[in-house]
C-alpha positions as a Markdown table, in Angstrom:
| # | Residue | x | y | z |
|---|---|---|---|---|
| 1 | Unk | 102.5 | 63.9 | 53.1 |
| 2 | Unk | 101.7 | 61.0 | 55.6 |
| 3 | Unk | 97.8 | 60.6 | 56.6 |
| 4 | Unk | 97.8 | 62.2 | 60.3 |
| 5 | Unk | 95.1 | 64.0 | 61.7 |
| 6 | Unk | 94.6 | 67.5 | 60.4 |
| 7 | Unk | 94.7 | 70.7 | 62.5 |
| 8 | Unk | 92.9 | 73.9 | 61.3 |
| 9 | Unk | 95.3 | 76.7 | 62.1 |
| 10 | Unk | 93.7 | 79.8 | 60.6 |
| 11 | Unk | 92.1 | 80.5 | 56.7 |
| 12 | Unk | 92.9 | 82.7 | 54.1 |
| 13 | Unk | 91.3 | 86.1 | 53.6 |
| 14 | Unk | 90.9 | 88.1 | 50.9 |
| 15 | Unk | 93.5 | 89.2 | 48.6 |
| 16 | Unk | 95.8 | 91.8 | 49.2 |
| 17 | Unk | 97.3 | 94.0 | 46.4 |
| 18 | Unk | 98.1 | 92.7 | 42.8 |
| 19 | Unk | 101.4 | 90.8 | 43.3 |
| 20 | Unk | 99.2 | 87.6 | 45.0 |
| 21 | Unk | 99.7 | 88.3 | 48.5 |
| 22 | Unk | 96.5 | 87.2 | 50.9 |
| 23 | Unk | 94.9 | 88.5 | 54.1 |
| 24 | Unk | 96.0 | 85.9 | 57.1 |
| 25 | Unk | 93.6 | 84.7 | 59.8 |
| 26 | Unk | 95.3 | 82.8 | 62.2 |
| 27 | Unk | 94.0 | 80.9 | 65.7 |
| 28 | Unk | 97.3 | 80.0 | 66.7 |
| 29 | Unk | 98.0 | 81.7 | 70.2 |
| 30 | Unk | 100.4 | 84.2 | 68.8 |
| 31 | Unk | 99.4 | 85.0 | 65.7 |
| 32 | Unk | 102.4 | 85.0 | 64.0 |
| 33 | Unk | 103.6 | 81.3 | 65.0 |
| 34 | Unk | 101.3 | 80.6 | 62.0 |
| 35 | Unk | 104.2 | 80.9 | 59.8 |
| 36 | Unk | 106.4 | 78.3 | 62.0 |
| 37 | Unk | 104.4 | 75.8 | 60.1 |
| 38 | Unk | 105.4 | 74.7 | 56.5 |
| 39 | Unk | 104.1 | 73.5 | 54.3 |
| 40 | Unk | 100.5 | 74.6 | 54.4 |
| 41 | Unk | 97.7 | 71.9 | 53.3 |
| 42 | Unk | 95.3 | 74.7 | 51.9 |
| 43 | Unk | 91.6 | 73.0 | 52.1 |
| 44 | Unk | 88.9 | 74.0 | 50.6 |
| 45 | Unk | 86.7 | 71.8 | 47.8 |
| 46 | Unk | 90.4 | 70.5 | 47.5 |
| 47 | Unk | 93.9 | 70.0 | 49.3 |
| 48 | Unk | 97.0 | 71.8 | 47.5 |
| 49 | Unk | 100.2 | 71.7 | 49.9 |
| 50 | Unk | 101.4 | 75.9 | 50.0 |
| 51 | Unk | 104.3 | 77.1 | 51.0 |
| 52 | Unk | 104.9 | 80.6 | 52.8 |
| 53 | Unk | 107.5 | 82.8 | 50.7 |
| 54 | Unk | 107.4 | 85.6 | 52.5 |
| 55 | Unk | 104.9 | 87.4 | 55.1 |
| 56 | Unk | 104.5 | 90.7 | 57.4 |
| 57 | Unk | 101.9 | 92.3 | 59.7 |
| 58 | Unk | 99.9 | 94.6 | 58.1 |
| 59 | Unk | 98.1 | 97.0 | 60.3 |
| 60 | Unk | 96.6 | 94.7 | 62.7 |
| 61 | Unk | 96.9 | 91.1 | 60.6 |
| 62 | Unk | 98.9 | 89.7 | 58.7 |
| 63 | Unk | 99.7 | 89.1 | 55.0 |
| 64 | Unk | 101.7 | 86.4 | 52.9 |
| 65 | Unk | 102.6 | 85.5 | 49.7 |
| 66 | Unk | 102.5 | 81.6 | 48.7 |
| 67 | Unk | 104.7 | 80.2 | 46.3 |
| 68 | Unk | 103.6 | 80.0 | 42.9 |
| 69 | Unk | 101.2 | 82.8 | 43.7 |
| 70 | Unk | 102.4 | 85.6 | 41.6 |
| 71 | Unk | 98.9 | 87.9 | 40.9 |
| 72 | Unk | 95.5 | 88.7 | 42.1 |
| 73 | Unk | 93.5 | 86.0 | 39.5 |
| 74 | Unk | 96.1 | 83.1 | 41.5 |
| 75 | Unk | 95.4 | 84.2 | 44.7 |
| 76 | Unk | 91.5 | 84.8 | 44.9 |
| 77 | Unk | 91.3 | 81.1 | 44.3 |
| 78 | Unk | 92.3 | 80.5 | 47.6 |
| 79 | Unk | 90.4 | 82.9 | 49.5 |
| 80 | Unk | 88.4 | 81.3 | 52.2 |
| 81 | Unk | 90.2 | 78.0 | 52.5 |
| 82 | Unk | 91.6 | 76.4 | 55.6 |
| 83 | Unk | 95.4 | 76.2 | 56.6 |
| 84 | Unk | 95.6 | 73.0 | 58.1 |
| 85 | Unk | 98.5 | 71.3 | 59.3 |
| 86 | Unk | 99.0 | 67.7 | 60.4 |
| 87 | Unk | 99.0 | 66.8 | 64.8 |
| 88 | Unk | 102.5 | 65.5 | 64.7 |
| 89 | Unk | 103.9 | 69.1 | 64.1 |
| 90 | Unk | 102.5 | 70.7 | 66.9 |
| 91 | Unk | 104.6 | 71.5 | 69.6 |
| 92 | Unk | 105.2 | 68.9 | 72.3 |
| 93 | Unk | 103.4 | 70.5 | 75.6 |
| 94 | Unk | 104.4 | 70.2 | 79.5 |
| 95 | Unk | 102.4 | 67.4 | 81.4 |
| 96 | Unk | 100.4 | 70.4 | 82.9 |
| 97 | Unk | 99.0 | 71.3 | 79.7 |
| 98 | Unk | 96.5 | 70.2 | 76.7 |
| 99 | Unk | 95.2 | 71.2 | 73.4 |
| 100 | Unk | 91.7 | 71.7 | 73.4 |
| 101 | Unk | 91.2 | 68.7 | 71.0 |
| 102 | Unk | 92.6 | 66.6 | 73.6 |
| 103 | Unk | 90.1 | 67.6 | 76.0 |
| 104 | Unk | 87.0 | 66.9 | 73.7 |
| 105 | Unk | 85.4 | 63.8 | 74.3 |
| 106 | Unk | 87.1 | 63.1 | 77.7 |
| 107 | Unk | 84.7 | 61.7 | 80.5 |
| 108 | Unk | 84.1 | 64.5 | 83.4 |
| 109 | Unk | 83.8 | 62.8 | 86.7 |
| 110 | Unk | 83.7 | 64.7 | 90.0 |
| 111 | Unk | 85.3 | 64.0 | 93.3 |
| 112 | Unk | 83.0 | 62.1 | 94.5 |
| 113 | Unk | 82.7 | 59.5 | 91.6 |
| 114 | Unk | 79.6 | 61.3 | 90.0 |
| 115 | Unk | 80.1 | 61.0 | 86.4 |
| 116 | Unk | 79.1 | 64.3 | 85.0 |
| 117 | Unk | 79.0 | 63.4 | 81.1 |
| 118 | Unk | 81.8 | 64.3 | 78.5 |
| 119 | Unk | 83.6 | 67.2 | 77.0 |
| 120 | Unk | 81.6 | 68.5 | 74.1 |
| 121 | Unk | 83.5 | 71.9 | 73.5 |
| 122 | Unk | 85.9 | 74.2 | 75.4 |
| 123 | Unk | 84.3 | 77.8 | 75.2 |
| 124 | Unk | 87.3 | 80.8 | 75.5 |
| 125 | Unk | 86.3 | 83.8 | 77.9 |
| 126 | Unk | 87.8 | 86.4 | 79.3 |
| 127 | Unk | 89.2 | 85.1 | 82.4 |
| 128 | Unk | 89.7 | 81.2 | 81.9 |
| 129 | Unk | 88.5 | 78.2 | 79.3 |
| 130 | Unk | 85.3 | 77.2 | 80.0 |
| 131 | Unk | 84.3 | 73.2 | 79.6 |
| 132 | Unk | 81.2 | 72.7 | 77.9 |
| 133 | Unk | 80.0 | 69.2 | 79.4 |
| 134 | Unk | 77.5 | 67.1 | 77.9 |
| 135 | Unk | 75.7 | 65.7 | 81.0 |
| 136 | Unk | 74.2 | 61.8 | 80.3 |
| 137 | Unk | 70.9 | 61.3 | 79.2 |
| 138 | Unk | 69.8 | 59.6 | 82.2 |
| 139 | Unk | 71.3 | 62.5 | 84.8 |
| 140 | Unk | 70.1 | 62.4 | 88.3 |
| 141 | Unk | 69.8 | 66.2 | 88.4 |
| 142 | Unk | 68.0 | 66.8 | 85.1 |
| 143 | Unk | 71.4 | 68.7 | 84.0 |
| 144 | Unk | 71.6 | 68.5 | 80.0 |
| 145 | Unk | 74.2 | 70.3 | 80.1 |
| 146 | Unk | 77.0 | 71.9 | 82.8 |
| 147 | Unk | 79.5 | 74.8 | 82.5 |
| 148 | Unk | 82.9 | 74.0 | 84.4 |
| 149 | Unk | 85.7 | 76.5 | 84.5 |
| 150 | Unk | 89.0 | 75.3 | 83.4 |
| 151 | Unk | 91.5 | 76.2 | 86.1 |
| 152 | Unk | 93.3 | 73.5 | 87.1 |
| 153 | Unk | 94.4 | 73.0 | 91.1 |
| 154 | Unk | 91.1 | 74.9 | 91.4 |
| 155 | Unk | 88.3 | 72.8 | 90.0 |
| 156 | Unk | 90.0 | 70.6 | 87.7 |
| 157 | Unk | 92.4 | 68.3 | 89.7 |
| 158 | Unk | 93.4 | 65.8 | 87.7 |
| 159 | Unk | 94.0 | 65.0 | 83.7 |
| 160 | Unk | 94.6 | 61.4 | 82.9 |
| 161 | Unk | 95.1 | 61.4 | 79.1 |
| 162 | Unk | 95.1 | 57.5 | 78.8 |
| 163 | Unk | 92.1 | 57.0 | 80.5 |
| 164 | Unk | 90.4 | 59.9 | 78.8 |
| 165 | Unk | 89.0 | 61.3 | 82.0 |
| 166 | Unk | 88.9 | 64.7 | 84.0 |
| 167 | Unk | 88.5 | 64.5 | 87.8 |
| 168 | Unk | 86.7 | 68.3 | 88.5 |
| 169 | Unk | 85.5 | 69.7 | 92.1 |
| 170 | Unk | 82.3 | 70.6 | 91.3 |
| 171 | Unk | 78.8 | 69.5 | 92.6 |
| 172 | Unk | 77.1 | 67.1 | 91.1 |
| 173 | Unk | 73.5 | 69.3 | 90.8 |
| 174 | Unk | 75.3 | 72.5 | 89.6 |
């Protein structure tokens, strides 16, 4: 496997049954596109590449059998580790739209040249993705911290990927 930057997917539950097959969480949008991905690069104190054999929802998750996994003993060692895959195999996206990790660390400047800090985290709610902005140490409005909805047209205008910036509409002292 070539050295790219790993993605954490989703982690492996508990196991399921006696024939090796594990409880699947997975943070991939829908659930099941989990198993798109192949192989695995299981992480825990160490990497094993897994592949899926076979897999199915079960009640409201979803269970798998790895290969090589043939009974309980074999599959409790993995219980708890991380399915990771490399960057390169995620899906290309439409100029209109980022992975989160994209967004982290990008400088958040508002339309009137106010630098507002940089992306610490991107907080999921209900209604819309919420940047979490580190404001600068030396802030003009005492902000250590602002919370900037992610709804682009709206307050986020602009997304320049090379330049690692966001232009928002938002006031500076909010």
């Amino acid at each position: 496997m070539q050295q790219s930057e790993q993605i954490v997917v989703g982690r492996i539950g508990a196991v399921y049954g006696v024939k090796g097959w594990l409880k699947v969480q997975s943070f991939t949008d829908n659930p099941e596109s989990i198993f798109e991905y192949s192989p695995w690069l299981l992480s825990q104190k160490t990497e094993c590449e897994m592949k899926v054999v076979e897999w199915r929802r079960h009640n409201n998750g979803l269970i798998a059998r790895l290969e090589g996994i043939s009974d309980r003993e074999e599959a409790a060692r993995l219980t708890g580790a991380d399915i990771c895959i490399t960057a390169d195999e995620l899906p290309a996206l439409a100029d209109d739209e980022f992975y989160w990790r994209d967004l982290i660390g990008m400088r958040v400047v508002n339309s009137n040249g106010y630098d507002m800090g940089v992306v610490e985290q991107i907080m999921p709610t209900a209604s819309n993705d919420v940047l979490v902005v580190k404001a600068n140490s030396n802030d003009g409005f005492g902000k250590s911290e602002r919370l900037i909805p992610f709804i682009q047209s709206e307050y986020v205008t602009a997304v320049d990927k090379e330049a690692k910036q966001i232009q928002v509409e938002w006031p500076s002292d909010f």
